[in-house]
C-alpha distance (Angstrom), angle and dihedral (degrees) to the residues before:
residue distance angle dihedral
X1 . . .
X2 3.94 . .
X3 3.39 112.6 .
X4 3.81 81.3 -159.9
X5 3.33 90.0 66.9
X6 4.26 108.8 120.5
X7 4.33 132.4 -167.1
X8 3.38 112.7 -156.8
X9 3.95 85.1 -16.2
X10 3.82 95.8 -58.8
X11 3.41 107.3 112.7
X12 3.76 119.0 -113.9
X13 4.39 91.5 -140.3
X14 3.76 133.4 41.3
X15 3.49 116.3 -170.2
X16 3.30 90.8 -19.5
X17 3.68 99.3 -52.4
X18 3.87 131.6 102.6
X19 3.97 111.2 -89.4
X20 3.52 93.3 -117.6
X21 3.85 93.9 -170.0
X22 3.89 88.8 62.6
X23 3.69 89.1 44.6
X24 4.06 93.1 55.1
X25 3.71 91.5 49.1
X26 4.02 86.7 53.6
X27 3.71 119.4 46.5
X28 3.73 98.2 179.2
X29 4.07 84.7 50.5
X30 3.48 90.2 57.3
X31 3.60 98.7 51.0
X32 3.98 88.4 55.5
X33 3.61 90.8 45.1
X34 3.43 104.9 47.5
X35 3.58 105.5 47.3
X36 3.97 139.0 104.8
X37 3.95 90.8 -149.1
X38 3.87 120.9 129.5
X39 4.02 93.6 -160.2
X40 3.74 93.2 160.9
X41 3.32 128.0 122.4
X42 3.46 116.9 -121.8
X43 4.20 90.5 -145.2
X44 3.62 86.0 77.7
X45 3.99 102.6 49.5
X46 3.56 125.1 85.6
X47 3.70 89.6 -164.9
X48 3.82 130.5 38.6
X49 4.07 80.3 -152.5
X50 3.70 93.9 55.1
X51 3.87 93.2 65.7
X52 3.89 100.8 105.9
X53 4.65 92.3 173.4
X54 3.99 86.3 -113.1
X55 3.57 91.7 82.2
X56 4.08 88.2 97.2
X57 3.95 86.9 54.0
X58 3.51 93.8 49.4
X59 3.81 95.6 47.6
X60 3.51 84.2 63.3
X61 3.81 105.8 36.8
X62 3.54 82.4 62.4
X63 4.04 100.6 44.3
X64 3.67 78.3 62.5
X65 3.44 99.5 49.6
X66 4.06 86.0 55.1
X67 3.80 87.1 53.3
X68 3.74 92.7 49.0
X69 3.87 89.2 54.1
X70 3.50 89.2 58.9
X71 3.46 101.4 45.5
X72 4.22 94.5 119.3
X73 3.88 90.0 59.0
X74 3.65 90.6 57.0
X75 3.99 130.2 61.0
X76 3.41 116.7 -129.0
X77 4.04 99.1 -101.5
X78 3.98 84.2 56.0
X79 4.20 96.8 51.0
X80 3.95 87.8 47.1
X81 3.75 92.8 49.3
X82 3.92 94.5 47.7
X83 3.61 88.1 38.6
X84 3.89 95.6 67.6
X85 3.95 91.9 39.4
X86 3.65 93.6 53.5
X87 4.25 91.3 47.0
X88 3.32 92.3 46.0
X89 4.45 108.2 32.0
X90 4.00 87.5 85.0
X91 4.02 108.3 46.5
X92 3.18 90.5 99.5
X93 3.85 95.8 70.2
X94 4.15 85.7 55.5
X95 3.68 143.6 38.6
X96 4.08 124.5 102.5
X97 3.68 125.0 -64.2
X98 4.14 92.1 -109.3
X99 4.03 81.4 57.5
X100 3.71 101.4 39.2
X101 3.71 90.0 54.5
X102 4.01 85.3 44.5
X103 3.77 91.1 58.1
X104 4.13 93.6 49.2
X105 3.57 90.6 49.3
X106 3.83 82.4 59.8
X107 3.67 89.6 49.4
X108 3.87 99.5 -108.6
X109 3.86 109.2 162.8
X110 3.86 91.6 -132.5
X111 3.78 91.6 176.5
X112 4.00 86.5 57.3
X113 3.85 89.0 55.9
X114 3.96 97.5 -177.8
X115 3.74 88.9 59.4
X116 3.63 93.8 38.8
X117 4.07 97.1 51.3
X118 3.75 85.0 51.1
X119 3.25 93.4 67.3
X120 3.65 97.3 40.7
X121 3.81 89.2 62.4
X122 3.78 96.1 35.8
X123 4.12 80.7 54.8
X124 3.92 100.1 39.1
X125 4.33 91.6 42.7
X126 3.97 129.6 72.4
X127 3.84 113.5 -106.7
X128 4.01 81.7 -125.9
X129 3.27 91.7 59.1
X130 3.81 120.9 124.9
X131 3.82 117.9 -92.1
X132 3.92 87.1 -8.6
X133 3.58 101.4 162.1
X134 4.10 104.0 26.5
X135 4.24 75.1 59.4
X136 4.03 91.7 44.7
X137 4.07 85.0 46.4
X138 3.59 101.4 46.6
X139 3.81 92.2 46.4
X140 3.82 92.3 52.5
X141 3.71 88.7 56.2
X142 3.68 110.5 39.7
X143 3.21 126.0 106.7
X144 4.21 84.2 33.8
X145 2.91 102.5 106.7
X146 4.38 94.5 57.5
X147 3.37 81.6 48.7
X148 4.07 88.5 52.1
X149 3.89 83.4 57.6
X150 3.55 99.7 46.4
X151 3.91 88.2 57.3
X152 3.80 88.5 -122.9
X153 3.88 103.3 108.6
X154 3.86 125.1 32.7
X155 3.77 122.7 -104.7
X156 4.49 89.7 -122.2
X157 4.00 87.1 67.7
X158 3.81 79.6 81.2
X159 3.93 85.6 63.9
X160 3.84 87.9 107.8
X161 3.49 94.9 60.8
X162 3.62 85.1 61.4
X163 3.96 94.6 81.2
X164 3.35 96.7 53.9
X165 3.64 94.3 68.1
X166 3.83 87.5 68.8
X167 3.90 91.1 57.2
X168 3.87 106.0 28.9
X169 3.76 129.6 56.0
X170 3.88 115.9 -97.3
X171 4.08 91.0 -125.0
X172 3.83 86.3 46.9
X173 3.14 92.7 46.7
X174 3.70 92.9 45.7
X175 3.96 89.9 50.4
X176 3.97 89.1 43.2
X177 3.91 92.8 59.8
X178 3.81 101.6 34.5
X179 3.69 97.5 54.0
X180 3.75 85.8 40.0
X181 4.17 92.4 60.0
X182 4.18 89.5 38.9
X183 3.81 88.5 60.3
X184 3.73 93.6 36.2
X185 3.89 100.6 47.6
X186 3.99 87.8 21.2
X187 4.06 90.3 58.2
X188 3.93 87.6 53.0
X189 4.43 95.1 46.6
X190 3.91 127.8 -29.0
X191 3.91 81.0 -153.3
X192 4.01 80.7 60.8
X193 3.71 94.6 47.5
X194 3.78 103.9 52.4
X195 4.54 82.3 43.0
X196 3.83 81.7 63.1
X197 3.56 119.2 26.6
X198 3.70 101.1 99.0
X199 3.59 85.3 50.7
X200 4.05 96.2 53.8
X201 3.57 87.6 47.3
X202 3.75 96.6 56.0
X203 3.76 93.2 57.0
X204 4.15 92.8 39.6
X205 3.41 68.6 63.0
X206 3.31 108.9 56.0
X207 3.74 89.5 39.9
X208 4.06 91.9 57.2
X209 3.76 81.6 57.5
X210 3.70 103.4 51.4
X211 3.99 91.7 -129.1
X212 4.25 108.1 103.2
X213 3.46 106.4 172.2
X214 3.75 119.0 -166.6
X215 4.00 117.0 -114.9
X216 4.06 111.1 -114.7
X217 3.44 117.0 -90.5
X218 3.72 101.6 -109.8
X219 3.94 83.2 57.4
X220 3.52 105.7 56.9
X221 3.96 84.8 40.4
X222 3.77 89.3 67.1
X223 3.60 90.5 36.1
X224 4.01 92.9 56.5
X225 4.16 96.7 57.7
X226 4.26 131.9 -12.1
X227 4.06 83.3 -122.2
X228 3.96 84.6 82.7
X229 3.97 103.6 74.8
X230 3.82 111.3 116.8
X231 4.23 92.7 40.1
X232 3.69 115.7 -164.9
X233 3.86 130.6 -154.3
X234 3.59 89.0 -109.2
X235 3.65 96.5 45.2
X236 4.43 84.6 46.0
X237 3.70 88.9 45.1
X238 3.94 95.1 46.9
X239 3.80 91.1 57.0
X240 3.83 99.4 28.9
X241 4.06 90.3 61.5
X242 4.09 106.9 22.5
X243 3.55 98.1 34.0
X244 3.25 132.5 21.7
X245 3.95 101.6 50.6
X246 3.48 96.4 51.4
X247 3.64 113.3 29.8
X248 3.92 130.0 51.3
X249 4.49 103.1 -151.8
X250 3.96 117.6 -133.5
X251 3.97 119.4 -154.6
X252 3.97 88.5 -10.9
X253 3.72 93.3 141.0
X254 4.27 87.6 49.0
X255 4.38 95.5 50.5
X256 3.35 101.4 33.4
X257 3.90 117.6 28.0
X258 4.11 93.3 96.0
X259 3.82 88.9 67.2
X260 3.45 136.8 80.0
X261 3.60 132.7 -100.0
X262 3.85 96.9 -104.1
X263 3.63 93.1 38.1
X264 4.07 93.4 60.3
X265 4.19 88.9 48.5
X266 3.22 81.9 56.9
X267 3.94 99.4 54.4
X268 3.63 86.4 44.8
X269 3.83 93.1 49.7
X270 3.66 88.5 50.6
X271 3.89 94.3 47.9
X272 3.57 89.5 51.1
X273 3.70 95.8 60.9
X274 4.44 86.6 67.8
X275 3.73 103.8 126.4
X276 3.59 100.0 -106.1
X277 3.94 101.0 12.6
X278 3.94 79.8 136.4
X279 3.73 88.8 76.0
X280 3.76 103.0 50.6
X281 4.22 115.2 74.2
X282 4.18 94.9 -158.1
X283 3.70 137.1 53.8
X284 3.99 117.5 -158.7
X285 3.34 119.8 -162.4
X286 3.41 98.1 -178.4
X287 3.80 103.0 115.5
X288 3.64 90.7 53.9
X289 3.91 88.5 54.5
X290 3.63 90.8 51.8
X291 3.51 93.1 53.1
X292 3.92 104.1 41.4
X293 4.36 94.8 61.6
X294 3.88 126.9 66.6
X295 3.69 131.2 153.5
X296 3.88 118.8 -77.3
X297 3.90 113.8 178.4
X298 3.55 84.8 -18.8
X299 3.17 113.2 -52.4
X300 4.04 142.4 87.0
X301 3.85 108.1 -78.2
X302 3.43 134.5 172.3
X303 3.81 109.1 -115.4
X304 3.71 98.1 -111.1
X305 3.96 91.8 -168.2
X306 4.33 92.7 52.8
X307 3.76 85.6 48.7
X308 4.31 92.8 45.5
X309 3.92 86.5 53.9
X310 3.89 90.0 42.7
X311 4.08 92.3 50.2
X312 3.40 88.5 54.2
X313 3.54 98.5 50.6
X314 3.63 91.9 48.3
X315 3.61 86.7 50.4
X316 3.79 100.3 50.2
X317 3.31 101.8 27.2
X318 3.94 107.0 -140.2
X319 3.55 127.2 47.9
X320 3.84 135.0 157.2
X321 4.26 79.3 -135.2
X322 3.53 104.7 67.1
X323 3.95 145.8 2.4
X324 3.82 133.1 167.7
X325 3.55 118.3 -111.8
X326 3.88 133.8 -151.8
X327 3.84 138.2 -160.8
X328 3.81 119.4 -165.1
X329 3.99 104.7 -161.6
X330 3.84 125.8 153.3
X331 4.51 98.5 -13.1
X332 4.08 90.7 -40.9
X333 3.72 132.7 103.2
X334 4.17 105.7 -150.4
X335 3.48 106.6 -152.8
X336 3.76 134.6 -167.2
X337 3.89 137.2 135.6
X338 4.07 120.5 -122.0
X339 3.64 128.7 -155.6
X340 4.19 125.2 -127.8
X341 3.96 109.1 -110.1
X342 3.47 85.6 -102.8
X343 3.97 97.7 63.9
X344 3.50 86.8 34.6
X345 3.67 89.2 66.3
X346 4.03 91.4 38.3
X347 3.57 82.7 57.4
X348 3.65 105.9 52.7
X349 3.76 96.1 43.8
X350 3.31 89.7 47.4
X351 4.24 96.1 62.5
X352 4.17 84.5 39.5
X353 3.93 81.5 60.4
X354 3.51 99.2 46.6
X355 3.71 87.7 53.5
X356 3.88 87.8 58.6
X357 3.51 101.1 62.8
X358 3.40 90.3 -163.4
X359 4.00 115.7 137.4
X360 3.94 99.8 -126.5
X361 4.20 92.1 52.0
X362 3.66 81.5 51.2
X363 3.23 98.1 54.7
X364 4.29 96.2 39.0
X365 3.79 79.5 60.8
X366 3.61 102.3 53.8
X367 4.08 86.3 40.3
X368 3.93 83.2 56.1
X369 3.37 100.5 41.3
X370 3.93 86.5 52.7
X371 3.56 99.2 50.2
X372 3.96 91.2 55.1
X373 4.44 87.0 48.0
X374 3.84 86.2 -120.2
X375 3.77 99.4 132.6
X376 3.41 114.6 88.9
X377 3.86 94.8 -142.5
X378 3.86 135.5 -19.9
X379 3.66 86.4 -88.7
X380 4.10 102.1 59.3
X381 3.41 108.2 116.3
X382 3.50 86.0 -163.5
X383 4.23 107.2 -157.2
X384 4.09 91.5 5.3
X385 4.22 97.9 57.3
X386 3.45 92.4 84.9
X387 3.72 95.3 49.6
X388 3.92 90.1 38.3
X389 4.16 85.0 59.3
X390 3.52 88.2 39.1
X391 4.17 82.7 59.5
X392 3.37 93.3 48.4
X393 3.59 98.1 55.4
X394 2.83 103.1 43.3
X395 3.73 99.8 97.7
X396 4.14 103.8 145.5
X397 3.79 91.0 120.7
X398 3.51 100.9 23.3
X399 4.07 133.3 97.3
X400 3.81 95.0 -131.6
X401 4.65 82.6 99.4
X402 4.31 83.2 66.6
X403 3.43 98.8 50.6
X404 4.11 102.4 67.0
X405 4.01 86.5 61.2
X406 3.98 85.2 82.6
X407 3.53 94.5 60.7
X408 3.44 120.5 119.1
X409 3.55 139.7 173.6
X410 4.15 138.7 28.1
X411 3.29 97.7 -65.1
X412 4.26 133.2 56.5
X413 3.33 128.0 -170.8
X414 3.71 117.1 -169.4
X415 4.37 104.9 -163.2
X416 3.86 108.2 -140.3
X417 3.83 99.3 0.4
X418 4.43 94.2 -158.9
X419 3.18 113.6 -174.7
X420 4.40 92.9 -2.9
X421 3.64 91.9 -100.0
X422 3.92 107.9 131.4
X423 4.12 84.0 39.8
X424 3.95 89.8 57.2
X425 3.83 84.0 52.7
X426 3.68 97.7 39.4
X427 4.27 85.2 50.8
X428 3.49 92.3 49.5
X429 4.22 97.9 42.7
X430 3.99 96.1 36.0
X431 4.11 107.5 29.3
X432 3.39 89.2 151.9
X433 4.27 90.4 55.3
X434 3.86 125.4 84.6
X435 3.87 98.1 -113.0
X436 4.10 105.0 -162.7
X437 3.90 117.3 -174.6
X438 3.84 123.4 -154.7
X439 3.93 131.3 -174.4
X440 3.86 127.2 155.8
X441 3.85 94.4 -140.7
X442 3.92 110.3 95.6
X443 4.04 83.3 -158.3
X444 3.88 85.8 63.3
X445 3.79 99.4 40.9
X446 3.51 85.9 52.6
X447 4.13 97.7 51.6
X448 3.83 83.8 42.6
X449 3.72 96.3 56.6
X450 3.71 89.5 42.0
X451 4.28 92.2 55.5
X452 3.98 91.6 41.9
X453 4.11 82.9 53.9
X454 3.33 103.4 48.4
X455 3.69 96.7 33.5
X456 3.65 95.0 43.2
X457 3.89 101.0 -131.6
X458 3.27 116.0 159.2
X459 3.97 103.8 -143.2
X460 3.74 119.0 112.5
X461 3.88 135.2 -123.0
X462 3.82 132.4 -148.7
X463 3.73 140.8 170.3
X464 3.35 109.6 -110.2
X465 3.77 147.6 146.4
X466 3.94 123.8 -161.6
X467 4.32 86.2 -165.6
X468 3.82 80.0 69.9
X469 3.56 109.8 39.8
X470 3.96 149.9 -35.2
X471 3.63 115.8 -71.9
X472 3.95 130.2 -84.0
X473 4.41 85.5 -98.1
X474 3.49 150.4 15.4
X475 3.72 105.3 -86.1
X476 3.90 139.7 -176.7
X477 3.95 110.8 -139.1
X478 3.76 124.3 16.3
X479 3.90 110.9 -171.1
X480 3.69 118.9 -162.7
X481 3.53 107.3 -168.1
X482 4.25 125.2 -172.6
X483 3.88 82.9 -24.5
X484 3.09 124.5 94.5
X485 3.65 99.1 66.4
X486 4.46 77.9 61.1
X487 3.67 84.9 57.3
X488 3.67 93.5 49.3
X489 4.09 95.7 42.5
X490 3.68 105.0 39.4
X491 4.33 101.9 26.2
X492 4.65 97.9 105.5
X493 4.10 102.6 -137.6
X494 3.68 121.5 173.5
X495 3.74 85.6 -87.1
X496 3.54 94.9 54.3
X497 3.28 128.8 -114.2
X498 4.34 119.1 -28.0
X499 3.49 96.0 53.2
X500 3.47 113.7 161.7
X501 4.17 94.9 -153.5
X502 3.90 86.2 65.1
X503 3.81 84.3 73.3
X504 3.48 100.1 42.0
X505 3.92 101.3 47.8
X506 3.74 92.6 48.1
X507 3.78 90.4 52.8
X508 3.71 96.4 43.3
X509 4.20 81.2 46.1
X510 3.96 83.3 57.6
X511 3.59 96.3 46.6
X512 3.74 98.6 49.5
X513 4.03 84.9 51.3
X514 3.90 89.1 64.3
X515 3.61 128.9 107.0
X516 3.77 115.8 -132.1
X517 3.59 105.7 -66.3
X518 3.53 100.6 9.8
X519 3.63 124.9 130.5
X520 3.84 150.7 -122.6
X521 4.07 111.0 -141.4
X522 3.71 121.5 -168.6
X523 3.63 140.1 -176.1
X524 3.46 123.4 172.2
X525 4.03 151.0 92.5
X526 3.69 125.1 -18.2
X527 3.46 134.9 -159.9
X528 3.60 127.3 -129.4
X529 3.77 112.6 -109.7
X530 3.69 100.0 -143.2
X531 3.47 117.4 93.8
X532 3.76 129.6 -152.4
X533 3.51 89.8 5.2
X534 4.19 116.9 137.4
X535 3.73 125.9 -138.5
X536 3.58 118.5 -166.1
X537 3.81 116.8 -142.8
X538 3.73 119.9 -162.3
X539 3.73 117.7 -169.5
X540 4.08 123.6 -135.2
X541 3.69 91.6 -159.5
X542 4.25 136.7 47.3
X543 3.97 96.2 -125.4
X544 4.20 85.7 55.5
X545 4.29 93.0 81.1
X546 3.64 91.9 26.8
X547 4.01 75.7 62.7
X548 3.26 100.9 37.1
X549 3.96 96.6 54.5
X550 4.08 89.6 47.4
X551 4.30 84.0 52.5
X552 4.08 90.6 44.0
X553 3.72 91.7 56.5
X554 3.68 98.9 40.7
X555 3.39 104.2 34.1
X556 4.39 109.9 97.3
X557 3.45 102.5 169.6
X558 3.84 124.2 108.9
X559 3.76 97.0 53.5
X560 3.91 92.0 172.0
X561 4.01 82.7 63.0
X562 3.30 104.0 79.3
X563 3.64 107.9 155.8
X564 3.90 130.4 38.0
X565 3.90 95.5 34.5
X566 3.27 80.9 141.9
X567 3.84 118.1 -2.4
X568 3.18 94.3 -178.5
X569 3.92 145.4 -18.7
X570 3.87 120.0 -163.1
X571 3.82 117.3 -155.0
X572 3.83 95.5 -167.4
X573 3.48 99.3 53.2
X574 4.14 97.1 25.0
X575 3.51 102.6 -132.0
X576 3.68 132.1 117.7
X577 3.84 139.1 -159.2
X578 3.72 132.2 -157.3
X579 4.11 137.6 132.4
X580 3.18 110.9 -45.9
X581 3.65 97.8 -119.6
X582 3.73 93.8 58.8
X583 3.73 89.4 48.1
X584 3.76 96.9 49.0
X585 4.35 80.3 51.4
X586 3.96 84.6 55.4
X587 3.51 100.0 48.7
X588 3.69 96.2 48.6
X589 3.82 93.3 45.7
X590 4.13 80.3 45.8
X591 3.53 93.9 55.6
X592 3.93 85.2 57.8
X593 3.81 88.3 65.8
X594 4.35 129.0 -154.9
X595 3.76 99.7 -36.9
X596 3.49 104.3 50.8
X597 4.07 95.4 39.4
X598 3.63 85.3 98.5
X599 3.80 106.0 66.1
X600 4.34 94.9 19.5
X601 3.65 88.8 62.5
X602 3.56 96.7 61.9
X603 3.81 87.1 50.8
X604 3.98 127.5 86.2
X605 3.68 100.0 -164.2
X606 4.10 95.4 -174.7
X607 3.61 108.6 60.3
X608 4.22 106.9 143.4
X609 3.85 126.4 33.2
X610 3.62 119.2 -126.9
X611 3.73 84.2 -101.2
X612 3.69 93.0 50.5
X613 3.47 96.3 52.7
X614 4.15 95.5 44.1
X615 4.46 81.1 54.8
X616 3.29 97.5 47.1
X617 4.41 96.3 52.3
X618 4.07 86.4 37.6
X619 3.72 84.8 58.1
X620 3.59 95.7 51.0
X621 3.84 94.6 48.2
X622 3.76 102.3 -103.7
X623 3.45 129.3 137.1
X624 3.64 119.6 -119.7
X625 4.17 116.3 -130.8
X626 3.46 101.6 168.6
X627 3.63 136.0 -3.6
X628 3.84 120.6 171.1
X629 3.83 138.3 145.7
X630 4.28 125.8 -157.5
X631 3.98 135.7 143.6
X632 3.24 117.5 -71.8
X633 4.18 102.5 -116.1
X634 3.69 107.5 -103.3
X635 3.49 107.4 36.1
X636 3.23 93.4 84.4
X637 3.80 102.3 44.0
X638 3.87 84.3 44.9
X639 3.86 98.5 43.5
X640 3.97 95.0 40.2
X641 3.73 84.1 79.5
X642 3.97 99.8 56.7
X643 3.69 104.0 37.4
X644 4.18 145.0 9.1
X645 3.53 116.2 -146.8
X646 4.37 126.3 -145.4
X647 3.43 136.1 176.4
X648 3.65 102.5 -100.2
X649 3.75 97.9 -140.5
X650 3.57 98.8 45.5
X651 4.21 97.6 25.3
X652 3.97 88.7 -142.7
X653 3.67 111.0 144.9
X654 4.10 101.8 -100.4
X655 4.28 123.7 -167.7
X656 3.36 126.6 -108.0
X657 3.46 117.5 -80.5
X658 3.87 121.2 -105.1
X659 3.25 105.9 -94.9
X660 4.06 103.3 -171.0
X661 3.66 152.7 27.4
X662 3.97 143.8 -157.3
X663 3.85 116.5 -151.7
X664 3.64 127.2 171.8
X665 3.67 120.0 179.9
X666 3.73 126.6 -178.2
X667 3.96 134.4 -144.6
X668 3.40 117.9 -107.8
């Protein structure tokens, strides 16, 4: 925290202690000060590391700040009032063990923290006080209206706002509650604030009037997380009649919003089965949101191998790995899901391993992760798939933009759509086409369907393989883009994997799919023509043989090389030779870097020459339209300052290879 940091221009530290002085003269400060409670909410971190425990503290410090910068819109009476409600609407989430346990032996809903704070203050002021209970009433509801909008609490706990309209102004009243929610919502995001304000006004509204009227169902569904698009009747019915009228949801959105639809019914199915769940009137899931996110390369993640073990469980049902827990204390069920000692351990090696990036902890954690059954398919990449789409969308400096100006026809197929990338362009160039996606990874069907819901494309998505048959229709372009040279590397034959045929039956698959004059477009990897030729690499930096002796060990691709993979590697002068196919492989898996060594390793990007590739389509009876092969912009620039490449007979500096290609053939 700043020690900078001022209220009411007393500073909050001295010499790096609390000023106790200021604290005395504010109880509610002291409770938010003094406190070893990490209330935040994980949805608004980037960074599990960036949580510091003052975030409560500051959430309010700057709520009043907000209030302060309105102070000319308000009279006097109105500041004080909203003042005290904004100290005070957060103590709740702070305070000392010793107290905390204090104020549940009381009964104070601390998980429910508007409730909770209101009776802190009601307990820590004089019933004479001023404007006692319009402060008590106004901290018991704010923030209820948010949570109105989020779909989490229902619209009638704003009923105790109705008796204030019998003692209070409407204007005031009106003034009292708007400035309330700008500071509220305002203290959490500005950006937030102006998103909603319409919205909070409508049911300030509504509550000046007396009449709040729930929103439907299907609404607040949506409203609650973006899993909920498509909403059955079941789904409708589920929350209409178990949920909605009897419990109000806590951090829902934060726990549960990286599962699917059927997968959260099922949580809630399973939390309603607590003995005496019929007692309690909210459900927090905030300990299972602070237990589902840590850091991955910086960042807040969800922790893809907790929530493998949990889809399973909710899948199966029973399992000595995994059950969901809940706590009934003071009117609220606290729910969460723990892990056996076993998993537990599964897990945590499994994010040291990550960390590794090195091939063979990769591997021991997809060998792990199989023997337990929690991989969705053999193509999860478990804690990698969302920087693998990431990868494949991210196409700024790439060449995959030029390649949808050769499509022709009614009907696009885009072959192992990623991250959805070439089908946003596709959608954008051709909104008149029918844009189809396919993948063979559930994991990626899944993250598809979830972008075309919530940004409301209107492509499709399938599950489909072209190495196993023609597609569902007769169609008019097929585009594989960046991978086919996945289908060739990673596709198991009876000869393993590299097996040349993979390639060839999936595009003949794609070709017979065609209509009459509809086309096959390709960009991707291309191999280098010359053939027992040796490149010499020499690195610029220390790490680049440490690198390249990991990649010459684990790399298995190129089976028709069978010599020179590498000559030779010299420590003393750091440089390496080899063919010059498997050293073009290297230095575009090089150019990847650390964190994607893992998965571009198993990869062989170049698998057909230009030549090749022009043989095999003239074979089949298509026409060639283009066929063309160059480096990709930016490996070069990038590359240039890790290695320099020379012929290693002659030692004359040589280019770097080509490293792609763009054919498009068309049927006859």
């Amino acid at each position: 925290m700043k020690t900078d940091w001022k209220y009411k221009e007393q500073p909050l530290k001295i010499n790096d202690k609390w000023n106790s002085e200021l604290l005395k003269q504010h109880k509610w400060l002291y409770y938010l000060c003094i406190t070893e409670q990490n209330a935040v909410n994980v949805e608004r971190v980037s960074a599990m590391k960036d949580i510091t425990g003052t975030e409560t503290l500051q959430y309010v410090l700057r709520s009043l700040e907000l209030l302060e910068q309105c102070k000319d819109k308000l009279s006097a009476w109105q500041y004080d009032v909203l003042e005290a409600v904004l100290q005070w609407s957060e103590v709740a989430k702070g305070g000392l063990e010793p107290q905390r346990k204090i104020w549940l032996e009381q009964g104070f809903p601390l998980a429910i923290h508007n409730l909770a704070s209101a009776e802190i203050y009601r307990k820590e002021t004089k019933e004479s006080e001023k404007d006692r209970e319009l402060i008590y009433t106004l901290i018991q509801t704010h923030g209820i209206i948010g949570q109105n909008i989020r779909g989490e609490v229902s619209v009638c706990e704003n009923k105790p706002l109705l008796a204030l309209r019998e003692t209070i102004e409407e204007q005031e009243l009106h003034t009292l509650l708007y400035y309330l929610n700008y500071c509220v919502i305002g203290g959490v995001s500005l950006e937030l604030w102006q998103k909603v304000e319409q919205r909070v006004e409508g049911i300030i509204t509504a509550v000046l009037s007396g009449k709040l009227t729930e929103y439907a169902p299907e609404d607040r569904i949506r409203a609650l997380s973006p899993a909920f698009r498509d909403i059955t009747k079941e789904q409708t019915s589920f929350f209409a009649e178990k949920i909605f009228p009897h419990f109000e949801l806590w951090y829902f959105d934060s726990a549960l919003s990286d599962f699917a639809p059927e997968q959260i019914i099922e949580i809630l199915t399973k939390v309603l089965q607590t003995e005496g769940v019929e007692q309690a009137s909210h459900m927090t899931f905030k300990p299972l949101a602070d237990s589902l996110y840590y850091d991955y390369e910086g960042k807040k993640h969800i922790n893809v191998y907790k929530k493998r073990v949990i889809e399973k469980y909710l899948k199966n049902g029973a399992t000595e790995d995994v059950r969901l827990t809940t706590e009934i204390r003071n009117n609220t069920v606290y729910v969460d899901i723990c892990f056996s000692k076993v998993c537990e351990k599964l897990i945590d090696f499994c994010v040291e391993a990550e960390r590794s990036g090195l091939l063979t902890y990769e591997k021991s954690i997809t060998v792990l992760f199989d023997m337990f059954g929690f991989r969705k398919d053999e193509f999860d990449r478990l804690n990698n798939e969302d920087k693998y789409l990431q990868t494949m969308n991210d196409s700024s400096e790439s060449t995959k933009g030029t390649i949808a100006d050769y499509v022709t026809g009614k009907t696009v197929v885009d072959v192992g759509s990623g991250g959805g990338i070439m089908l946003d362009l596709l959608e954008e160039k051709y909104s008149d086409k029918k844009i189809i996606g396919t993948d063979i990874s559930t994991n990626v069907i899944e993250a598809l369907d979830k972008k075309r819901l919530a940004e409301g494309h209107h492509w499709q998505v399938v599950k489909h393989n072209f190495v196993e048959g023609h597609f569902s229709e007769k169609v008019d372009t097929v585009i594989f883009s960046s991978i086919l040279h996945e289908v060739y590397s990673y596709t198991e034959t009876k000869n393993g994997r590299f097996d040349m045929e993979t390639v060839r039956v999936a595009l003949k698959n794609a070709y017979d799919s065609l209509n009459s004059g509809g086309r096959i477009v390709i960009r991707d990897g291309i191999k280098t023509p010359a053939q027992n030729n040796l490149m010499k690499v020499s690195f610029k930096t220390p790490a680049g043989l440490s690198f390249f002796r990991n990649y010459a060990q684990d790399f298995k691709g190129l089976p028709d090389v069978k010599e020179n993979r590498p000559y030779c590697v010299n420590m003393e002068e750091s440089y390496a030779v080899g063919d010059v196919n498997f050293m073009r492989e290297f230095l575009y898996t090089y150019t990847w870097g650390n964190e994607s060594y893992s998965h571009e390793v198993q990869e062989q990007f170049g698998y057909f020459t230009l030549e090749e590739y022009k043989a095999f389509f003239e074979e089949i009876g298509a026409k060639i339209i283009v066929a063309r092969e160059f480096l990709e912009p930016g490996y070069e620039e990038h590359l240039s300052r890790l290695v320099s490449l020379s012929d290693a007979k002659s030692g004359k500096e040589i280019p770097f290879p080509n490293s792609n290609c763009i054919v498009v053939v068309e049927k006859r």
